[in-house]
C-alpha positions as a printed NumPy array, in Angstrom:
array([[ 22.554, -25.411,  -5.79 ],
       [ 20.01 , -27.606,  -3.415],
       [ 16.744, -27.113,  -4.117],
       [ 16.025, -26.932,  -0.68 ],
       [ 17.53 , -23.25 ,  -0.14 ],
       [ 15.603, -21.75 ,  -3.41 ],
       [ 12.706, -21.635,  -1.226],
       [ 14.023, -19.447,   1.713],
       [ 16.352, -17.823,  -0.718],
       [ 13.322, -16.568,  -2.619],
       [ 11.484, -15.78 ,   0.35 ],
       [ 14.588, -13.347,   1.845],
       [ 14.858, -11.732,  -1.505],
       [ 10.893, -10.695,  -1.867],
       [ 10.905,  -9.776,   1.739],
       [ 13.736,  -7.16 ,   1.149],
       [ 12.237,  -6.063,  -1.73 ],
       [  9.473,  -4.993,   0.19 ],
       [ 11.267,  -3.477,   2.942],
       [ 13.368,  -1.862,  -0.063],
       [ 10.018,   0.133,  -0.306],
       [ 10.194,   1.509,   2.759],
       [ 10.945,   4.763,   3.366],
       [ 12.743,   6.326,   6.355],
       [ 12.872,  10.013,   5.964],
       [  9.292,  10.115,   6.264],
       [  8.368,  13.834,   5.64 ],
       [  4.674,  13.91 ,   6.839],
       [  4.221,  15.747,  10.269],
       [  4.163,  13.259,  13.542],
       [  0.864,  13.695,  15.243],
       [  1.658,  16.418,  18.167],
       [ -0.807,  17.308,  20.817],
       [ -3.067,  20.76 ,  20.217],
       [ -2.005,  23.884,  20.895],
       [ -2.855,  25.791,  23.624],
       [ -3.75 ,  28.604,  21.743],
       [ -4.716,  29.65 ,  18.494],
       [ -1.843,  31.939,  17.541],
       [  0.142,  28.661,  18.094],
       [ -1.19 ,  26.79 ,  15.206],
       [  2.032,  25.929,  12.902],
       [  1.829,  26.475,   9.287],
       [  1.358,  23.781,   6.829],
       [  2.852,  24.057,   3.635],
       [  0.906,  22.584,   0.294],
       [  3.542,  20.822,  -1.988],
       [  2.187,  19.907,  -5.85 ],
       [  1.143,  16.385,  -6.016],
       [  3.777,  13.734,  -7.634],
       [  2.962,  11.31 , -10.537],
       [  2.946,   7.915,  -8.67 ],
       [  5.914,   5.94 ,  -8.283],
       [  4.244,   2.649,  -8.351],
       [  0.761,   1.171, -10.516],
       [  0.27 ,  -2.177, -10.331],
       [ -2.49 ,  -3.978, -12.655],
       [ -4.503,  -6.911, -11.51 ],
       [ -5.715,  -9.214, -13.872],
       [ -8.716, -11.475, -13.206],
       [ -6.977, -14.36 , -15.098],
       [ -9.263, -17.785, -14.909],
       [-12.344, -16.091, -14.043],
       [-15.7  , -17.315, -14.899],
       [-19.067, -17.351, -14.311],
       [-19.246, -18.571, -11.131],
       [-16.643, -15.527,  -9.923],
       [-18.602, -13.244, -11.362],
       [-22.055, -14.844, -10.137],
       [-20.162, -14.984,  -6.578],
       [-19.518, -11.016,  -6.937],
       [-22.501,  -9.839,  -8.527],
       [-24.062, -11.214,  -5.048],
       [-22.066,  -9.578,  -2.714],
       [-22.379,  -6.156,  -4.466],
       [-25.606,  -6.898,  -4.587],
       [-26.066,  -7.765,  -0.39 ],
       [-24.101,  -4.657,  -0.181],
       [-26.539,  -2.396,  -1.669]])
């Protein structure tokens, strides 16, 4: 194989991966204008929450002082 199609190859294959994701029987309500009245208010159902589906991990690999110097003072311009 030419190494010049791994590139868009591997680019195709992470981008439908991602759009694998995607979900289309989306079962959230669509936003709807208010109802006129009160008596007209629709009934939402709770449902028990799910265990996620996805948890992803980051690891801070290579950091050192200066990263940590360089976030210790934005939290601390933050606060």
């Amino acid at each position: 194989m030419n190494k010049k199609w791994i590139a868009p190859i591997l680019a195709l294959s992470l981008t439908a991966t991602a759009l694998g994701g995607c979900n289309a029987n989306n079962t959230t309500p669509s936003a709807s204008p208010a109802p006129a009245t009160p008596s007209a208010t629709p009934v939402v159902q709770l449902t028990q929450a799910t265990a996620p589906k996805y948890v992803f991990l980051f690891i801070g690999d290579g950091m050192s002082y200066p990263q940590f110097q360089a976030a210790s003072d934005y939290l601390g311009a933050l606060a």
